[in-house]
C-alpha positions, 0 to 999 in steps of 0.5 A, a space after each residue: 909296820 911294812 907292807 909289801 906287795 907285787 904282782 905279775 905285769 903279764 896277766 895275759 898269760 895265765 888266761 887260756 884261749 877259748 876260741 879263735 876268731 878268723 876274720 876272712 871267710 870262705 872263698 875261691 881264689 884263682 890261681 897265683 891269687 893271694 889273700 891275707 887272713 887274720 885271727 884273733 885268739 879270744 879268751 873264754 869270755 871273748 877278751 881279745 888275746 891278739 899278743 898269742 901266736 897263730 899257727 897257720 896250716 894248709 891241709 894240702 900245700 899242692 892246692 894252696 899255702 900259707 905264710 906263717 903271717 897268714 898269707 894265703 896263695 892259690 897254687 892249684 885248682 882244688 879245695 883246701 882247709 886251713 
């Protein structure tokens, strides 16, 4: 008799993301100023998941942007969510 088993390599997968950790907190930057941001998908028992992708959004692009790599850059005076 034989026995056969496999299973997936990527568990990762099938885990949902609970939370995301951002590292940098809130700050004021001047304008032209740039800052890096860094955010770490956690999984609902805080198993980091850093292989996800991150969307990054700014709430008002005329105050600042952000890079698709979390790149943020003050354009204007103004308070602004990411």
């Amino acid at each position: 008799a034989h026995i056969l088993a496999a299973c997936s390599a990527d568990v990762t997968a099938r885990v949902a993301v609970a939370s995301v950790e951002i590292t940098t907190p809130r700050m004021e930057l001047v304008v032209g100023e740039s800052h890096d941001y860094d955010a770490v998908p956690k999984s609902a028992i805080g198993s980091s998941l850093r292989d996800r992708p991150v969307a990054w959004h700014s709430e008002n692009e005329a105050v600042a942007t952000i890079s698709g790599s979390g790149v943020l850059l003050a354009k204007s005076g103004g308070t602004v969510g990411i």
